[in-house]
C-alpha positions in Angstrom: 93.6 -79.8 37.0 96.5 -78.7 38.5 97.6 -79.4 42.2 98.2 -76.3 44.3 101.8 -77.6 44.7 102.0 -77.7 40.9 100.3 -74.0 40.1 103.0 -73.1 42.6 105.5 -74.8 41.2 104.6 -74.0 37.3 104.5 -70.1 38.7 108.1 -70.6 40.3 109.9 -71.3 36.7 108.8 -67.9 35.8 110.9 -66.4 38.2 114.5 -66.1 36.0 114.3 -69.4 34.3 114.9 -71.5 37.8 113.4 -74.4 37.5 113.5 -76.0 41.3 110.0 -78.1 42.7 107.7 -76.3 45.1 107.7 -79.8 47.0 109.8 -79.7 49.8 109.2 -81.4 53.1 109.9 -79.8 56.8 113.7 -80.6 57.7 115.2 -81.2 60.7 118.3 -81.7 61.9 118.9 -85.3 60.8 119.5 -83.8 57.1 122.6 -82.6 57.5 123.7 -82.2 53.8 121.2 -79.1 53.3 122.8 -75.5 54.6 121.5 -72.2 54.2 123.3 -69.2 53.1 122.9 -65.5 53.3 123.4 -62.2 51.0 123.5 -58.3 51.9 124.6 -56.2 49.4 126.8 -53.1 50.2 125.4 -50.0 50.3 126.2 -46.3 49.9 123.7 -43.7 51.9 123.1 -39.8 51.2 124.2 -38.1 54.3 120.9 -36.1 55.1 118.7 -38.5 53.4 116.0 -40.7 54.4 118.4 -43.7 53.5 117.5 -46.9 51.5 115.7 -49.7 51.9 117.2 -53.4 50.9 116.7 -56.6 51.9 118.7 -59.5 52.5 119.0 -62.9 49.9 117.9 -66.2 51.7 119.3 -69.7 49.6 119.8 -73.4 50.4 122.0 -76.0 49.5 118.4 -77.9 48.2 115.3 -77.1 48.6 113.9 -77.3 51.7 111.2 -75.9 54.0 112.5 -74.4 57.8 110.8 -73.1 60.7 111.6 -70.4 63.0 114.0 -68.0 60.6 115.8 -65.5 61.8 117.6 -62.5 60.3 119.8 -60.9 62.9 121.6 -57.8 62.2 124.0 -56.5 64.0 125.1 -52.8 62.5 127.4 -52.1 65.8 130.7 -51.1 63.8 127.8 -48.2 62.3 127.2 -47.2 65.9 126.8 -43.1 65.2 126.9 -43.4 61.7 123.8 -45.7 60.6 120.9 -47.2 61.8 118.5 -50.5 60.7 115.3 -50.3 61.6 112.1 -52.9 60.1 110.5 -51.3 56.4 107.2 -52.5 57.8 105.7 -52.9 62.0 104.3 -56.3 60.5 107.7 -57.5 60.2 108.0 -59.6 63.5 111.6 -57.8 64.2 112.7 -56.4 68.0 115.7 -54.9 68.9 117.3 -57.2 72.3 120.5 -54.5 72.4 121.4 -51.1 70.9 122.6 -51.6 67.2 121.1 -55.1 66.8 117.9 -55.8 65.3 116.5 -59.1 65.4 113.7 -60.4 62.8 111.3 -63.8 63.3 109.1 -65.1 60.8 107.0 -67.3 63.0 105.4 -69.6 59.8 107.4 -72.5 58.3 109.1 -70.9 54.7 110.1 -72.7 51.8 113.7 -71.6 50.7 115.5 -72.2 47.4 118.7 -72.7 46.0 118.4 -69.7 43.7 117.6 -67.5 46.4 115.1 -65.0 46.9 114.8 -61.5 48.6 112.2 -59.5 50.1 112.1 -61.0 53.7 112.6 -58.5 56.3 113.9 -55.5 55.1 115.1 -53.0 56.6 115.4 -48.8 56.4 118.9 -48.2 56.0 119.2 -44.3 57.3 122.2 -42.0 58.2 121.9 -40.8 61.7 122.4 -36.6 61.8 126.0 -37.0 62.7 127.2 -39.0 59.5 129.0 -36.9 57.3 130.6 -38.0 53.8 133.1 -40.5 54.1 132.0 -42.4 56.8 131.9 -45.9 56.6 131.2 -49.2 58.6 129.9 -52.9 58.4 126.9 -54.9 59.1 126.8 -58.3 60.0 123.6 -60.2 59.0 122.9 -63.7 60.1 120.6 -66.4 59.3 119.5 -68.6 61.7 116.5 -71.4 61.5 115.6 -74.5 63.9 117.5 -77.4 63.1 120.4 -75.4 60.6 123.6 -74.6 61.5 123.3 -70.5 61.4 125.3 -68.3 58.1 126.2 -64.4 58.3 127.8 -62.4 55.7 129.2 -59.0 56.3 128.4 -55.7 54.0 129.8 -52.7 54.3 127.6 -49.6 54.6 129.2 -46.1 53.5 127.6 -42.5 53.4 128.3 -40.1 50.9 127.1 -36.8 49.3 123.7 -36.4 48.2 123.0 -36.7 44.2 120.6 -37.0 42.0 120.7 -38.7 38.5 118.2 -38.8 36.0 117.3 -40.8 33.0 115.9 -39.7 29.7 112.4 -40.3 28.3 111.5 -43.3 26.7 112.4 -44.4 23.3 110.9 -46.9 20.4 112.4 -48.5 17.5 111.7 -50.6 14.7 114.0 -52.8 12.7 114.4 -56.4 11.2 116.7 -59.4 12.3 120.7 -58.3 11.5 119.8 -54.8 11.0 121.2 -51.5 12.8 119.6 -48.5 14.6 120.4 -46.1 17.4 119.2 -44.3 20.5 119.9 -42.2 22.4 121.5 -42.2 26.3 120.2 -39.5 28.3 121.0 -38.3 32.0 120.7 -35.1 33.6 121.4 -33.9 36.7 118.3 -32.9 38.6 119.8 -32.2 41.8 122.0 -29.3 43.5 125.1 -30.9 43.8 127.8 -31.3 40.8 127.6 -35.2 40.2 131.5 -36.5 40.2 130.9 -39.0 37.4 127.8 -41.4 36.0 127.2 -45.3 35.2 125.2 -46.4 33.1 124.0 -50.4 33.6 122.2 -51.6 30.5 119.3 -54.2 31.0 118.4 -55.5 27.4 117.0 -58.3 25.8 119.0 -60.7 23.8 117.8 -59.4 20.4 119.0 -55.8 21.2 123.2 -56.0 20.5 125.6 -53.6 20.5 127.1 -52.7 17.0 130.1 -50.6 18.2 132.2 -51.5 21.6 133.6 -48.5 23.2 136.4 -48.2 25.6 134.3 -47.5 28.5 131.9 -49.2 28.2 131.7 -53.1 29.0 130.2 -56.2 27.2 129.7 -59.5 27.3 129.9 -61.4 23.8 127.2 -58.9 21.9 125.5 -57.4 24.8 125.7 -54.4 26.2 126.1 -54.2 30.2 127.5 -50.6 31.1 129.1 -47.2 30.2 130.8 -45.4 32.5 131.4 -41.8 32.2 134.2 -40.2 34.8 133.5 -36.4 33.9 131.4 -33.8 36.2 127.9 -33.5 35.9 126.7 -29.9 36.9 123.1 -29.0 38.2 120.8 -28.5 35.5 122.0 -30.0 32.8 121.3 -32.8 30.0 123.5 -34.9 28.6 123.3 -37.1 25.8 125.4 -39.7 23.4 124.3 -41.6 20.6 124.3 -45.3 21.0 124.8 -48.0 18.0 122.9 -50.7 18.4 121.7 -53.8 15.9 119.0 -56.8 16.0 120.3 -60.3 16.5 120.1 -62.2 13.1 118.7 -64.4 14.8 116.0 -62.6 16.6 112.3 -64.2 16.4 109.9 -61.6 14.3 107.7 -60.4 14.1 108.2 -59.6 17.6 109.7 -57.3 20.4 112.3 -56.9 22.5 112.8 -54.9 25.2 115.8 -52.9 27.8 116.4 -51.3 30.1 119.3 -48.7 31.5 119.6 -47.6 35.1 122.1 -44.5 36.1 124.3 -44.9 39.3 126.5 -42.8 41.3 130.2 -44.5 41.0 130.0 -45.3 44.4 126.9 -46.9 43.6 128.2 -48.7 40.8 130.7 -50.4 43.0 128.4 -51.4 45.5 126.3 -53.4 42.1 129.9 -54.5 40.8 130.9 -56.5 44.1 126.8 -58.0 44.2 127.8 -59.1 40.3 131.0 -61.2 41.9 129.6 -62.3 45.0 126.9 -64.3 42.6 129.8 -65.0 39.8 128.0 -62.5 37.2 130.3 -60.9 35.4 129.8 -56.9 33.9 131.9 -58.0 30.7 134.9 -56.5 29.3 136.0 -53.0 27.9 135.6 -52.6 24.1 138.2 -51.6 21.7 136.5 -48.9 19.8 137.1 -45.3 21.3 135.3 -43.5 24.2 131.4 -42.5 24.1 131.4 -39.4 25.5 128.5 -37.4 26.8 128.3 -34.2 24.8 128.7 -31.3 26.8 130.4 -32.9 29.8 132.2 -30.9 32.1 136.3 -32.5 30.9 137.3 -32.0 34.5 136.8 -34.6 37.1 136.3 -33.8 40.5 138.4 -35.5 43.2 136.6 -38.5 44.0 134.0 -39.0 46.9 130.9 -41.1 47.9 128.0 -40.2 46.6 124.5 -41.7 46.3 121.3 -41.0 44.6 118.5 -39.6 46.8 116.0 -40.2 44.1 116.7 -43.7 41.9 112.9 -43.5 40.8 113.7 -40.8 38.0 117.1 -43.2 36.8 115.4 -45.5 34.9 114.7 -45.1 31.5 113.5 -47.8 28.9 113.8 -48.9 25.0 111.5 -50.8 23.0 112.6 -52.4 19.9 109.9 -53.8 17.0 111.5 -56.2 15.6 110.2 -56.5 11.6 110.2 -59.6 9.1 109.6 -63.5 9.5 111.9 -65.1 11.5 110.8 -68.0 13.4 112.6 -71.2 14.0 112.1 -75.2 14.2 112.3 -77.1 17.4 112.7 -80.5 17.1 112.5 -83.7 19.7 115.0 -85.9 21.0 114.3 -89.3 21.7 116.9 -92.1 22.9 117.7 -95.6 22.7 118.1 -97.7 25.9 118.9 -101.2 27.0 119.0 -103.3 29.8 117.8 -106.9 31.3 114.6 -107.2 33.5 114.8 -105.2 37.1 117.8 -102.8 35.9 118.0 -99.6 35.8 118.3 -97.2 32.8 118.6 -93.6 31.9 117.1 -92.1 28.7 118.1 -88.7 28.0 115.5 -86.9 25.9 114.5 -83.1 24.9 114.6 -81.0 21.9 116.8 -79.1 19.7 116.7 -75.9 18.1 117.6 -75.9 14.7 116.9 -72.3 14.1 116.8 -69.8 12.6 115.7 -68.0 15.4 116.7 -68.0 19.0 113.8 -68.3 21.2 113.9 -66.0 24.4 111.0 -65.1 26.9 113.0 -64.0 29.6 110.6 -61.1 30.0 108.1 -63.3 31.1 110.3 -66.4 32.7 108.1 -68.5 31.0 109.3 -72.0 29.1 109.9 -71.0 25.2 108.0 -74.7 24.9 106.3 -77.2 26.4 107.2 -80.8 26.0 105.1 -84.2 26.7 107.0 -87.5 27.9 105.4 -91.0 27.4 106.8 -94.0 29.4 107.6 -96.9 27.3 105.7 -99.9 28.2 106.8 -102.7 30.3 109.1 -99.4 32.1 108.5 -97.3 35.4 109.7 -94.0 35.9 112.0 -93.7 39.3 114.2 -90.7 38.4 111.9 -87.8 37.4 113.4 -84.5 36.5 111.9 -81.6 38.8 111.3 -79.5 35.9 108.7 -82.6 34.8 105.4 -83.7 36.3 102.9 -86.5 35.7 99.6 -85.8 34.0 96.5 -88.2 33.9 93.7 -89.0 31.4 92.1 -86.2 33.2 94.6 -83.7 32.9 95.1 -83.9 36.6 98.7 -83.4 37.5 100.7 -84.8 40.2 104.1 -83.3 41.8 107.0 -82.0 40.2 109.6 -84.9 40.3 106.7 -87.5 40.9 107.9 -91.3 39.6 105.4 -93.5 38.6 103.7 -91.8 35.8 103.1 -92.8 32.5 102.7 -89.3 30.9 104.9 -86.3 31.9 104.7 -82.5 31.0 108.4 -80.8 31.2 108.8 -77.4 31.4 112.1 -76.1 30.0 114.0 -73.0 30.5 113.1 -69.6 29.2 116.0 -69.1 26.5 117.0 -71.4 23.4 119.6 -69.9 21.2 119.7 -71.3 17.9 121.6 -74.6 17.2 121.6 -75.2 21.1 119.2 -78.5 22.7 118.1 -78.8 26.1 117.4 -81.9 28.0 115.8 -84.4 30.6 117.1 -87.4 32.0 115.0 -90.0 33.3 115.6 -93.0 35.4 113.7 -96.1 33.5 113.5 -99.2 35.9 112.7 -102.0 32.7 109.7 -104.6 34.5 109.8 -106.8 31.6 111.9 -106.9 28.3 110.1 -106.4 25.7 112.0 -105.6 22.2 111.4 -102.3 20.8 109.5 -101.4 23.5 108.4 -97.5 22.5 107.8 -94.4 24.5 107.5 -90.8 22.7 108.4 -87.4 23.0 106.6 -84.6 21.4 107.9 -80.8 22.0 105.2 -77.7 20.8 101.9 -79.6 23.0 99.4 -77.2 23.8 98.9 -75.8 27.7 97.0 -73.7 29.6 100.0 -72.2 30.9 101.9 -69.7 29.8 105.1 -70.0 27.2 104.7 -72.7 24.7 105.7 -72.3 21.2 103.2 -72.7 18.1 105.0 -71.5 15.1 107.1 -74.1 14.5 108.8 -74.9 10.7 108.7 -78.2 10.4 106.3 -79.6 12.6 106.9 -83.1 11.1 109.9 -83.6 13.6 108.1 -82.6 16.5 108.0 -86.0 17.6 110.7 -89.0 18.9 110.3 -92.1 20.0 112.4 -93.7 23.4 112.9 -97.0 22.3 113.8 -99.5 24.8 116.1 -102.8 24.0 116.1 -101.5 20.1 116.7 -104.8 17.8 119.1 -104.1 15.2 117.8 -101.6 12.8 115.2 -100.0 14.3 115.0 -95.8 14.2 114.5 -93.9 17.2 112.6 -91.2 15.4 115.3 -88.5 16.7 119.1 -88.2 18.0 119.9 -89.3 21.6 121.4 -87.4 23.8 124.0 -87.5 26.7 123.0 -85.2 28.8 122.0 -84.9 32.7 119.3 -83.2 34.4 118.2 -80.6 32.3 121.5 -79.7 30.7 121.4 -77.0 27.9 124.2 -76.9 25.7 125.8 -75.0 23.2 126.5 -71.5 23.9 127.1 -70.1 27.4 123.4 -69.6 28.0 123.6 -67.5 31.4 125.8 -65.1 29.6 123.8 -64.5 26.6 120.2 -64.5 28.2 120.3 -65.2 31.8 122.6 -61.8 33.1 119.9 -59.7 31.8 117.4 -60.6 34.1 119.7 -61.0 37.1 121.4 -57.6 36.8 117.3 -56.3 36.3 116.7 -58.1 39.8 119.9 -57.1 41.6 119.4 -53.5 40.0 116.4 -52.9 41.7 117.8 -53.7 45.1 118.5 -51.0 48.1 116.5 -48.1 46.7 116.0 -44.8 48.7 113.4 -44.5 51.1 111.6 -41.3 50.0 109.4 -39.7 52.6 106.4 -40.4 49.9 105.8 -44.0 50.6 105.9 -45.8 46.8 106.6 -49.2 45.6 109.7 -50.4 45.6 111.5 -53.5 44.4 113.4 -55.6 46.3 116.2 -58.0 45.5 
């Protein structure tokens, strides 16, 4: 059975790959090494408009639970031009002095050093004077018992009224290493002429581009955004072709999945600078010539703010069947360690992929396998990876991190290209020396979670032994490693799978408030 720290825990490496313990303790003061941080993304409002709701981004140097946060922002350099006021009443926010706004959560949170969003947000609305071209800044600060406070400053700028919107919906079918296309579609559903388009591109890791235009951007074979500097008038579609291919080593049968979102180039700026601020980058232009919208107005307006006063309609999606076999072989990694009685030892141990295919469930956030860890005898465990957790005969689980257990269950990350191995590194304290003393590591076990994998190749190599004062001779059952605490190597992982997902999340922050309440996404 799983603790409710654990199920919390197991449900927090869902959330893009992070894999940080749900088992903090309150802080205080006397832990001065933890500091908190806080991120507000620029904006760009429709004069006229309702405005646009965002929220700030809440992080820690560690883990760690506070009391008593506070969001404070202070919008006076707006003064005329903007105003912040609380999404919801429940919100626990007051305003002590004109153009401040002041938000409490009065129960103890648990804050991460990924970040998260969603905490107070606020309406972000044009006041009847603000006219195109305005601009100011906010300063939001972060506050919490015991913690030195952190503010950031975003800028907030209104511009003309637009609005963009995406084409339908499109499905494709192809194997591993072969082509398609499909279409890019945007029309202009509003009554102003739209000076210019971006297109941000969302798409899974099997879904690569086959041509790299000039303006559009990539990183290694993905596909991140076009941007397209002509007019847009009123009532009219526009539409290019785009080339795309399946990664050879995409796992199929199977599907994968993206996404594009249209922004105003004001808009796009305000995503470019979140992309920075987090040390995402967009990618770089291609070499191939321009993809042009066909029948695009070839003038180009002089520039000007504008922002879209209805982002629901921008988002349009592509689903890709991917046909064939393709599936791949994970195999353990076990290690060899030695030492004298009382010391201290690390064994670094994990899997490999040896491919073909790369294994990506970034959709879901869910570990693309599950791995089991047992303790060689005469050994205790008193460095415990907080990705790992102990298990009993019962299959009762203690804490993420736990030492002490004899059996672990690790939960790697989401995304394993082919060739690449992730893993663990646990601190062995040796209680007696015994030669040859064994532990094991199997990768593929069976949980009632979600993730796993179960279509292994070669399932013979599934499992390695961690083999403790080896005597000459004797095999580990699988390669060592030298890694650290849950290192993947191999190629650069966060470009390949993990922008995706963070671009989806950042995307969906600071979208208009319409005057039809709907759900909205928050950042």
């Amino acid at each position: 059975m799983f603790t409710r720290s654990t199920r919390r825990w197991l449900a927090g490496l869902g959330v893009a790959g992070t894999l940080v313990a749900a088992s903090a303790s309150p802080a205080s003061a006397e832990e001065p090494k933890i500091s908190l941080g806080v991120y507000f993304g620029d904006n760009t409002i429709a004069a006229g408009s309702p405005g646009k709701i965002d929220s700030p981004i809440i992080f820690a140097s560690s883990t760690v639970v506070v009391r008593d946060l506070t969001i404070r922002y202070d919008f006076t350099d707006l003064a005329g031009v903007a105003t912040f006021t609380p999404e919801s009443s429940a919100d626990w926010c007051n305003s002590p002095e004109a153009n401040v706004l002041v938000c409490t959560d009065p129960f103890e949170l648990e804050i991460y050093e990924s970040g998260f969003g969603g905490r107070f947000p606020v309406v972000i609305a044009p006041t009847n004077e603000a006219k195109d071209g305005d601009e100011g800044t906010v300063k939001v600060s972060l506050s919490a018992a015991g913690f030195a406070p952190a503010s950031y400053d975003a800028r907030v700028r209104v511009g003309e009224g637009v609005d963009l919107a995406a084409g339908e919906s499109v499905e494709r079918a192809a194997g591993p290493g072969k082509s398609f296309t499909a279409p890019l579609v945007v029309s202009n559903a509003g009554g102003t002429v739209a000076k210019g388009a971006t297109a941000f591109f969302f798409n899974d890791y099997g879904i690569q581009a086959d041509q790299r235009y000039s303006n559009c951007t990539y990183v290694e074979a993905q596909l991140r955004s076009c941007h397209f500097a002509g007019d847009l008038t009123p009532g009219v579609s526009y539409a290019a072709e785009l080339a795309y291919r399946v990664a050879k080593d995409a796992f199929a049968p199977g599907y994968d999945h993206g996404e594009v979102v249209w922004m105003t180039p004001a808009e796009a700026d305000d995503f470019a600078k979140y992309l920075k601020e987090w040390g995402v980058t967009a990618g770089e232009p291609g070499t191939a010539g321009e993809l042009k919208l066909t029948g695009a107005e070839p003038r180009i307006s002089a520039r000007g703010f504008q922002a879209d006063t209805e982002p629901y309609n921008n988002w349009s999606s592509l689903a890709v069947t991917v046909t064939g076999k393709n599936s791949t072989d994970l195999a353990a990694i076990g290690d060899k360690v030695s030492g004298a009685e009382g010391a201290e030892v690390l064994a670094t141990v994990g899997f490999r992929n040896n491919g073909p295919a790369t294994l990506d469930n970034g959709r879901s956030g869910s570990s693309v396998t599950h791995l089991a860890i047992e303790i060689p005898k005469g050994t205790s465990a008193v460095k415990v990876p907080q990705a790992c957790a102990p298990v009993n005969n019962k299959d009762e689980w203690g804490e993420p991190g736990e030492p002490g257990g004899r059996t672990y269950r690790c939960f790697p990350s989401w995304f394993i290209k082919a060739g690449d191995e992730e893993t663990f590194e646990f601190g062995l304290r040796i209680d007696k020396v015994t030669p040859n003393a064994a532990g094991k590591v199997k990768v593929n076990v069976p949980c009632n979670c979600d993730g796993g994998f179960y279509a292994d190749l070669n399932p013979a190599n599934d499992t390695a032994k961690i083999i403790v004062n080896p005597t000459r001779g004797q095999d580990d059952g699988g390669q060592g490693g030298d890694g650290g605490m849950l290192p993947i190597t191999g190629a650069n992982t966060a470009l390949i799978a993990g922008v995706g997902g963070l671009l989806l999340a950042a995307g969906a922050a600071g979208f208009v408030l319409t005057r039809r309440r709907r759900t909205h996404f928050t950042a």
